[in-house]
N, C-alpha and C positions, 0 to 999 in steps of 0.2 A: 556536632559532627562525630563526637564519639559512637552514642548512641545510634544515628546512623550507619560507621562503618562496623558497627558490633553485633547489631542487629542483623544488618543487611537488609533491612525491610523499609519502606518510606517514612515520611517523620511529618502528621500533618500540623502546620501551623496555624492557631487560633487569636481570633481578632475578636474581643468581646465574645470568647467561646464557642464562636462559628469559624467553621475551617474556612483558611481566608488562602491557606498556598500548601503544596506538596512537596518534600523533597526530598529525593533520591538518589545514589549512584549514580555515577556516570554509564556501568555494567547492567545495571536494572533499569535504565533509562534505555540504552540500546537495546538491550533487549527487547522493549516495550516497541521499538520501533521497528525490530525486524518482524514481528507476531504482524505489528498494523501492516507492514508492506507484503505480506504471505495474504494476509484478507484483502488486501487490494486485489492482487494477481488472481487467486482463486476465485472471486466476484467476477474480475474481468472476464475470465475464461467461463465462469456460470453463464453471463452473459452472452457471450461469441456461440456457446453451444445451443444457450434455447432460442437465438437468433435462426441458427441453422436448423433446427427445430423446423421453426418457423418456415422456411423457404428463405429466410433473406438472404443476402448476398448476391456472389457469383462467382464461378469459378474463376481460379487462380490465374489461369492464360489466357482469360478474356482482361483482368486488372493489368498484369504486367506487358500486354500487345499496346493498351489503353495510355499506360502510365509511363512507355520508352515513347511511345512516339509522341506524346505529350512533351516529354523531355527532350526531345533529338537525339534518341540514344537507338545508336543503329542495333536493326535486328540481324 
């Protein structure tokens, strides 16, 4: 744990001198997880635009005419 919080860098762990586990910060672990959820969103949104690219979809007030009266939600 020293070496850990002194470094600030991961600490990998070896089992017969093959790395067998990683560990890190609780700060550098977050971190690692707000990078992965920004690649998620920007993936999503790659997607949504070469969709429309494409032609897919359909305009926005033909979904939400679709999706209140699906619902019983007065217009």
């Amino acid at each position: 744990m020293r070496q850990l919080h002194k470094s600030k860098r991961p600490v990998v762990l070896t089992v017969d001198g093959k790395a067998a586990a990683i560990v890190q910060d609780a700060a550098a672990y977050q971190r690692l997880l707000n990078i992965a959820a920004r690649a998620d969103a920007r993936e999503g949104i790659r997607q949504g635009l070469e969709e429309a690219r494409q032609g897919k979809g359909r305009p926005a007030r033909e979904f939400l005419e679709e999706f209140a009266a699906k619902q019983g939600i007065p217009r």
